[in-house]
N, C-alpha and C positions, 0 to 999 in steps of 0.2 A: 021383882027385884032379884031373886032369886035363879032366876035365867040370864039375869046381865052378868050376875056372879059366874056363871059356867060358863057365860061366849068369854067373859074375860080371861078368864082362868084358859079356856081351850086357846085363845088368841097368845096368852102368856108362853103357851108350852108350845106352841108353834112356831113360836119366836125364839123362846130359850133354847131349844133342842138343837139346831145347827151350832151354836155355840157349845152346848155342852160338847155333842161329837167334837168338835174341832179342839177346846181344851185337853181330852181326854186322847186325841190320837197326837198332840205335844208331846205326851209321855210314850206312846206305842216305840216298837224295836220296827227298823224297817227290815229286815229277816219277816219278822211275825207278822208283818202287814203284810208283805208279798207270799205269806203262805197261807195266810187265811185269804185273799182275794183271788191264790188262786186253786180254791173250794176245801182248803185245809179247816179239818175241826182246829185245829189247835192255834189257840190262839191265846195271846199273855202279855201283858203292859208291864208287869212287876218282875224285878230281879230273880235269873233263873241261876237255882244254886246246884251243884250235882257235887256231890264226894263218892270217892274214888276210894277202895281199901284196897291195899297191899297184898299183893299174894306169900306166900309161905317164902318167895325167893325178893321181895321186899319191892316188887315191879306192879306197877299200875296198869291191867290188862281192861281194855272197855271194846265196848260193840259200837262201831260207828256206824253211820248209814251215810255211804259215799258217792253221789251221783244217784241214788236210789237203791243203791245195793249196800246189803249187811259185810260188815269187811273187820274183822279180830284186829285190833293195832295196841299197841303200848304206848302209855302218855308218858312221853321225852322232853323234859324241858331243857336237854344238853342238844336234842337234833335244832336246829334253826329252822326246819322248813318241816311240812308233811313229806313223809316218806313212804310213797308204797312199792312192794315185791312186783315182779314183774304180774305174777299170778292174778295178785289183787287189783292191780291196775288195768288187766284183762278184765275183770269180775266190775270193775267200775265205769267201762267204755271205752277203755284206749289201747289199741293194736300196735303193742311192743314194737313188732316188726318196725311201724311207720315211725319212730320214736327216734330221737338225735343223741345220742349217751354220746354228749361232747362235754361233759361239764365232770372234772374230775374234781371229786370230794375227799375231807380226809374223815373216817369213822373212829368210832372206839377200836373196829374190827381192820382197818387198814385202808389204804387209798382205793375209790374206786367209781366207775363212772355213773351220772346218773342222767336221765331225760328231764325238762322243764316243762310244766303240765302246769294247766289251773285247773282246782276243781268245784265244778259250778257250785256244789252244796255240798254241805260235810254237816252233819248233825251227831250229835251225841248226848241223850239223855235229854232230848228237849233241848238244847242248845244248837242255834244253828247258825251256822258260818257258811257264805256265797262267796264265791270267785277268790279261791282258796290257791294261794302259791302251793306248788307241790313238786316233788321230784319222785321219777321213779329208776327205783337200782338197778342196773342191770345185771343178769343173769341171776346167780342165787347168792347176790350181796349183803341181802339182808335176812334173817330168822325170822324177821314179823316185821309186818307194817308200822309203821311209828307216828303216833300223832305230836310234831312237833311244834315249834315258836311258830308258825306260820300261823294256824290255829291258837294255840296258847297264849300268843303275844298280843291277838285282840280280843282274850277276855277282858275284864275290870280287875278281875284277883283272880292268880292262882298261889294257893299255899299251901305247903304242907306240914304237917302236923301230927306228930308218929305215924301211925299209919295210915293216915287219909291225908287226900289229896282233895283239895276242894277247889271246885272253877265255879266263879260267877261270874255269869254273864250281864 
């Protein structure tokens, strides 16, 4: 009796088990499916939260990883789009040179042209964003890269709250 108990039990979990996976990847982020299948440790089903503190001049500086490369940018929720310097956009994959600055912006800092880029991945603090609208400034239009609405606008929340800035994902 005792052995039909375990083939049953074994036959139970044979059968439950595709179902569970498939419940449980209902809830998965597809960001964090395509970076765990492709050989990424990290991997996460539940809301990913990161805050942001203000530096002394009251500006949210973060380390992103852009394309695969580490790139300093400022989180803007006045910029509409990611914004990187000519530099960082070299440092991310893309050859200024080959680059269209047809697209004339107006900034906090004055009118000024920029290229239309996508960028494949943009992560920050375990948050990751694919096939990201971006522009890149030309020549020395910008003091830093800017992680703007382009990014920002497809969190769930962003809010701020004296000095922290919080994104969830």
């Amino acid at each position: 009796m005792r052995g039909l108990a375990i083939l049953f039990l074994l036959g139970a979990t044979v059968y439950a088990a595709p179902k569970l996976e498939q419940y449980v990847n209902q809830w998965e982020d597809p960001d964090d499916a395509r970076d765990a299948s492709a050989g990424s440790s990290a991997y996460a089903t539940a809301p990913r939260t990161v805050r942001l503190r203000a530096d002394n001049r009251g500006h949210f500086l973060v380390r992103a990883t852009v394309n695969g490369r580490s790139i300093d940018m400022l989180a803007d929720t006045g910029a509409s789009a990611v914004a990187l310097t000519e530099a960082d956009a070299r440092r991310a994959g893309f050859d200024p040179r080959s680059l269209n600055f047809d697209i004339p912006v107006q900034t906090a800092n004055g009118k000024v042209n920029v290229a239309s880029v996508t960028l494949d991945r943009i992560e920050v603090e375990g948050i990751v964003m694919r096939d990201v609208r971006a522009m890149v400034a030309e020549n020395d239009a910008l003091a830093s890269s800017l992680l703007g609405m382009s990014f920002l606008g497809r969190l769930a929340s962003v809010k701020l709250s004296g000095d922290t800035l919080e994104l969830v994902k």
